[in-house]
C-alpha positions as CSV (number, residue, x, y, z in Angstrom):
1,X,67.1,114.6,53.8
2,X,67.9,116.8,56.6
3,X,69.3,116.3,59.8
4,X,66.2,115.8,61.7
5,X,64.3,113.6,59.6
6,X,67.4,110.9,59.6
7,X,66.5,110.4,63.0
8,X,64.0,108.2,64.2
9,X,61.0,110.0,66.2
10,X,60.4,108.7,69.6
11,X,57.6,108.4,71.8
12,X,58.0,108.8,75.3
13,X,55.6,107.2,77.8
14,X,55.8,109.1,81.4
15,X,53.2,107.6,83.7
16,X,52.0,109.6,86.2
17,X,49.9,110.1,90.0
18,X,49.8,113.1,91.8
19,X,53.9,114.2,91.7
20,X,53.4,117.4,89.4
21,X,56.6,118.9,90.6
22,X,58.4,115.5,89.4
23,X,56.3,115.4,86.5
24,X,57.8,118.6,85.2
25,X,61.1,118.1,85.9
26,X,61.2,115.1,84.3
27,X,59.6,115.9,81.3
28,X,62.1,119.1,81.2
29,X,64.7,116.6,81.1
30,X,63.4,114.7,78.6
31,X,62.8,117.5,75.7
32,X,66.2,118.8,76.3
33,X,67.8,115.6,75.2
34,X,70.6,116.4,72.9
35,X,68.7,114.4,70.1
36,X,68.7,114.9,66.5
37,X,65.0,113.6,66.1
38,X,61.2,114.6,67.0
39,X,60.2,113.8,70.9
40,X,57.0,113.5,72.0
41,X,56.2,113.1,75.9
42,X,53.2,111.1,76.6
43,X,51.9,111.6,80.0
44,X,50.0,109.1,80.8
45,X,47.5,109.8,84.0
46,X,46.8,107.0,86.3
47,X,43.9,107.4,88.7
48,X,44.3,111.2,89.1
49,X,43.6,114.1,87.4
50,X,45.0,115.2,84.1
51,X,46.9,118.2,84.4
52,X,46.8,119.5,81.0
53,X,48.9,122.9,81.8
54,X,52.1,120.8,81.0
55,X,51.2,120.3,77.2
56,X,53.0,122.3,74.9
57,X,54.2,121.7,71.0
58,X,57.7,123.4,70.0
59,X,60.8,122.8,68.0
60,X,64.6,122.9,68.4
61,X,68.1,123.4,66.1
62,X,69.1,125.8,63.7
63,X,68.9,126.8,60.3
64,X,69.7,123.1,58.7
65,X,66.9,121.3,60.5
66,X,64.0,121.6,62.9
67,X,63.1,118.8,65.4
68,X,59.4,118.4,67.1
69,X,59.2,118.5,70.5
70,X,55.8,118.2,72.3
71,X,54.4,116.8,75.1
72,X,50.1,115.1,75.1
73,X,48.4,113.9,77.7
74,X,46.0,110.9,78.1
75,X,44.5,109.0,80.6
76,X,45.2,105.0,81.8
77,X,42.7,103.1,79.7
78,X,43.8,99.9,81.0
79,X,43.8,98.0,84.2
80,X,45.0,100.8,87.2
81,X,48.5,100.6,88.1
82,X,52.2,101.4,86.3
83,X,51.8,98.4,83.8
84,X,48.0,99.8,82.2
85,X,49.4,103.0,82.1
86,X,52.8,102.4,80.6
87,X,50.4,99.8,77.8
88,X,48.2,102.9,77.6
89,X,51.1,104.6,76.6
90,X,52.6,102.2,73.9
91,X,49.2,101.5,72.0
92,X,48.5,105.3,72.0
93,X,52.1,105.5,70.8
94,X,52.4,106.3,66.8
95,X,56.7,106.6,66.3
96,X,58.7,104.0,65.3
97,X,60.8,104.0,68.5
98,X,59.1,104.1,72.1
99,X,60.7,104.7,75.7
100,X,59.9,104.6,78.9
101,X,60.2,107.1,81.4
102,X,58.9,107.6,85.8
103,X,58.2,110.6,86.4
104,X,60.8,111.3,89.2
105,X,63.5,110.3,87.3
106,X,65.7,112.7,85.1
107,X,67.2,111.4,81.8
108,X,70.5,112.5,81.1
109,X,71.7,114.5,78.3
110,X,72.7,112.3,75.9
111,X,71.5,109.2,76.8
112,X,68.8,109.2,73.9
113,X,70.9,109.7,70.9
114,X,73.5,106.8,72.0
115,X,70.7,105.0,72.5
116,X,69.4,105.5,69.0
117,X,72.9,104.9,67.7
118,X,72.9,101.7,68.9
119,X,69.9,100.7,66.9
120,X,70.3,102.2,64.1
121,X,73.6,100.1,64.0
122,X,72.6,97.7,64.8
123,X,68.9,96.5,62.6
124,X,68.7,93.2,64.4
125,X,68.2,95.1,67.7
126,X,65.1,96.1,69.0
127,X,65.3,96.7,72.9
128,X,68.4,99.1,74.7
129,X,68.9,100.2,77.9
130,X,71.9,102.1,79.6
131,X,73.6,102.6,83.6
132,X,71.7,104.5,85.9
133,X,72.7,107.1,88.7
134,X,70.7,105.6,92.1
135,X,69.9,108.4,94.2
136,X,69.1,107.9,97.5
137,X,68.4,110.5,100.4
138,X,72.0,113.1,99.9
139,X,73.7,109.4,98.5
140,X,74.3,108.6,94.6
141,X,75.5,105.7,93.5
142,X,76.3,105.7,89.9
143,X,75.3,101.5,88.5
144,X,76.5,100.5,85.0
145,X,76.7,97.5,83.3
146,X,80.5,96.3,80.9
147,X,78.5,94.3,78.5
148,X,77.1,95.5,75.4
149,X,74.6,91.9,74.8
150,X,72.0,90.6,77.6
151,X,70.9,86.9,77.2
152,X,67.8,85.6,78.7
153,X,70.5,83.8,81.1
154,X,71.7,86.6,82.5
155,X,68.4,88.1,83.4
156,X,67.6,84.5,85.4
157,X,71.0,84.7,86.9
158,X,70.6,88.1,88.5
159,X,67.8,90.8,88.0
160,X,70.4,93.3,86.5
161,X,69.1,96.7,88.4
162,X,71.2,98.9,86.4
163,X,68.4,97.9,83.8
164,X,65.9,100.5,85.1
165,X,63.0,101.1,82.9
166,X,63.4,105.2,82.7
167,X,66.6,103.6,80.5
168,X,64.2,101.3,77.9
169,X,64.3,102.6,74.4
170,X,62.6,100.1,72.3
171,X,61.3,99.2,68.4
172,X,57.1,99.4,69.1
173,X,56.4,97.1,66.1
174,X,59.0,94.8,68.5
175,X,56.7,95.4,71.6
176,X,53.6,95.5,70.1
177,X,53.9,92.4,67.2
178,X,57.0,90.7,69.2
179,X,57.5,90.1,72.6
180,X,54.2,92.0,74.1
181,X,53.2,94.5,76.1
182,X,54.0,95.1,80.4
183,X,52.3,92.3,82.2
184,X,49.0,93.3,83.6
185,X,48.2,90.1,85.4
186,X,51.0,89.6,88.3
187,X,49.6,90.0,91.4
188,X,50.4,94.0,92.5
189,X,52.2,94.5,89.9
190,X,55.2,93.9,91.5
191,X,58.2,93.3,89.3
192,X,56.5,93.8,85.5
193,X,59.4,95.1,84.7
194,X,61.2,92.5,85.2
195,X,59.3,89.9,84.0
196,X,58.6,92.2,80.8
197,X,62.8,92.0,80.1
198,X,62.3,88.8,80.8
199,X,59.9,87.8,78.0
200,X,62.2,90.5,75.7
201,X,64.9,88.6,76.0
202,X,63.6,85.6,75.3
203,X,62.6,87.1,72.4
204,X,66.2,88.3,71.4
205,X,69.1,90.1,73.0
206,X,68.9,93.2,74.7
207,X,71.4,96.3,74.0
208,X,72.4,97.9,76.2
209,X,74.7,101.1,76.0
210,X,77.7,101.2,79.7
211,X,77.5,104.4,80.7
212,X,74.7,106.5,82.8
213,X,72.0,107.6,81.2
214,X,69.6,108.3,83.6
215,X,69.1,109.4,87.1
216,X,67.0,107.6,89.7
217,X,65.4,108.7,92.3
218,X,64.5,106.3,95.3
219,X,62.5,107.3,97.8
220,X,62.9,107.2,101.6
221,X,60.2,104.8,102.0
222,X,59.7,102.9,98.8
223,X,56.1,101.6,98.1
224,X,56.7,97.9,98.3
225,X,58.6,97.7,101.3
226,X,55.2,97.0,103.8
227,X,53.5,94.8,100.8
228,X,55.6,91.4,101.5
229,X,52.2,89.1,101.2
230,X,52.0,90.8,97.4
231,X,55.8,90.4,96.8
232,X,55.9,87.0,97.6
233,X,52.8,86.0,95.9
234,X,54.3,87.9,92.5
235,X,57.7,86.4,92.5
236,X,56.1,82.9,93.2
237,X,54.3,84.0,89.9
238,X,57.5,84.4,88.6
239,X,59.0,81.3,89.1
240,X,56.1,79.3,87.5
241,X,55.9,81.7,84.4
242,X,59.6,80.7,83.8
243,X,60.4,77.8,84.1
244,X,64.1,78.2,82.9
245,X,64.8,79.5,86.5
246,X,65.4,75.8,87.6
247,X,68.3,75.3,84.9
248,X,70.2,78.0,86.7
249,X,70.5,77.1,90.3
250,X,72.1,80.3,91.5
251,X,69.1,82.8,89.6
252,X,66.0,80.6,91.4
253,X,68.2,81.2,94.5
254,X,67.7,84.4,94.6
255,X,64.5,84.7,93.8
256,X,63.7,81.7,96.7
257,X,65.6,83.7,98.5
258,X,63.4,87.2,98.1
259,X,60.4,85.0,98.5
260,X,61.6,83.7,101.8
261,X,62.5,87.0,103.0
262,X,58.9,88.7,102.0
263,X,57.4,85.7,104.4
264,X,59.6,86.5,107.2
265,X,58.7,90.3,107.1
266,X,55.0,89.7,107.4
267,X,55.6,87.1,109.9
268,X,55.2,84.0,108.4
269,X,58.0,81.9,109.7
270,X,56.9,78.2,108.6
271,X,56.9,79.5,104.7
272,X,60.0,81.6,105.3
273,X,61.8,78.5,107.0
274,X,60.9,76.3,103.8
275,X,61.5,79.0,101.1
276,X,65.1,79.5,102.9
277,X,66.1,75.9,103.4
278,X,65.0,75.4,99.4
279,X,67.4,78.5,98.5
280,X,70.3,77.4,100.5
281,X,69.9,74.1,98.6
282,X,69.9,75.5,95.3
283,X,73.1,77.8,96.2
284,X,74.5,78.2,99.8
285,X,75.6,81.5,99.2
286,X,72.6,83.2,98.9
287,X,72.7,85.9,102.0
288,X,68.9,86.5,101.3
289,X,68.1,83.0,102.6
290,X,70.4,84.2,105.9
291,X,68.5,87.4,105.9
292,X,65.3,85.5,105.8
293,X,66.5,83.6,108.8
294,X,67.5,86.6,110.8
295,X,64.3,87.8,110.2
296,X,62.4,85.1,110.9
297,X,64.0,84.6,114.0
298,X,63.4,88.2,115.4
299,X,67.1,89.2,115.4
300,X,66.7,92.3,112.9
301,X,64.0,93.9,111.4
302,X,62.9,93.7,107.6
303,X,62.9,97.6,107.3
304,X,65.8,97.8,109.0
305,X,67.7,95.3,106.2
306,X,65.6,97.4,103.6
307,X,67.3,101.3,104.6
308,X,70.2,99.6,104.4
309,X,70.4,98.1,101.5
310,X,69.0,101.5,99.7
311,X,71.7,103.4,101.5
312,X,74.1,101.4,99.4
313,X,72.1,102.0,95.8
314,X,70.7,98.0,96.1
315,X,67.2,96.5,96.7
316,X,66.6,93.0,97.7
């Protein structure tokens, strides 16, 4: 058997609208993994036109093995949005392991072969992610995680950012026969992938490999900041899809906490009051209930709170 065979192929799922600059950088990163095994980049077009002039079918190595690399293109079947295309993606998806990837972020040299190694040592496995590199504006923060096991209490506890998607390497008979595909349902989408490593790890541990693997790119202006309505509708979702949240106080604080500062953005200050008073309960420490407050009461503005925080490599 040689080299490249002894590696599991992977299928990569880039979705994509309208950013074919990113789109080629990204998958450019992507081929050039230092990988062992076959690639392929599925590109997965969602509510735009395909731009086909990026397919392309080649090979890499020596003498002692060749490895495909190739990039296809398809178009969202599914429901519009990042979570139809990415399940687009995964049921068009025909290797054994399956990854996610945005199109304007760059994966790092050898993030996918640690990756694999991890799996491959471990059989039990079947989800991995890795740090990430947050880069924001001429700012990079580099954001990795010690441990080498997440429970399904650690995601309540804190959302784990560092656990990007462009860093999910996955078993698809896991995703597809196991835990399930992205969330379609949550209203705007907002936070599928969280709620998708969620349901993963209820399902069983997630891997995850301490060291950057990926870079992230986050935008001046990022595409949920003036959508609070939607983000406090989805992470009310949230809390009634998992119900573990109230067995750890200091996880449904925060989300409380986001929820009350979402109402205090789009200037609903009875909600944001009541949301806030119910995080502070739950944990007193929660600075997004105080943030709410400062909000609500006209002191700062949202956006404001929202640069800030991205100049320092966090969300909310």
């Amino acid at each position: 058997m040689n080299q490249a065979t002894s590696w599991p192929a992977v299928d990569v799922i880039v979705p994509t609208r309208d950013r074919k600059e990113l789109l080629r950088r990204c998958i450019d990163a992507i081929l050039a993994q230092e990988y062992p095994g076959d690639i392929r980049v599925l590109v997965v077009h969602d509510q735009s036109e395909p731009d086909r002039s990026v397919e392309r079918v080649e090979t890499t190595g020596g003498s002692s093995h060749h490895a495909a690399r190739c990039v296809e293109v398809i178009e969202n079947s599914r429901s519009t949005g990042l979570a139809g295309a990415r399940n687009t993606g995964l049921l068009a998806a025909t290797a054994p392991l399956v990854a996610f990837c945005d199109d304007d972020d760059l994966w790092l040299a050898g993030k996918l072969r640690r990756q694999v190694e991890v799996l491959r040592d471990d059989p039990a496995a079947a989800f991995v992610c890795s740090g990430i590199r947050v880069r924001y504006g001429d700012v990079s923060r580099d954001r990795t995680l010690p441990q080498a096991r997440i429970e399904l209490r650690d995601l309540l506890r804190d959302r784990l950012t560092e656990l990007h998607p462009s860093t999910f390497l996955m078993r698809r008979e896991a995703v597809v026969s196991g835990f399930g595909l992205v969330e379609e349902d949550i209203p705007g989408s907002y936070a599928e992938d969280y709620e998708f490593l969620l349901r993963a790890a209820r399902w069983a541990p997630i891997r995850n490999v301490p060291e950057v693997g990926v870079e992230v790119l986050w935008h001046q202006q990022s595409y949920f900041d003036s959508r609070w309505a939607t983000i406090s509708t989805a992470l009310t979702w949230l809390l009634d899809r998992y119900p573990e949240f109230a067995d750890v106080p200091n996880g449904e604080a925060r989300v409380t906490g986001q929820i009350a500062f979402a109402s205090a953005a789009q200037g609903e200050r009875r909600d944001a009051l009541r949301w806030a008073r119910h995080t502070i309960r739950r944990n007193p420490g929660e600075a997004r209930a105080y943030l709410a407050l400062c909000v609500a009461s006209g002191a700062v503005r949202a956006d404001t709170v929202i640069k800030r925080l991205h100049a320092a490599g966090r969300g909310l």
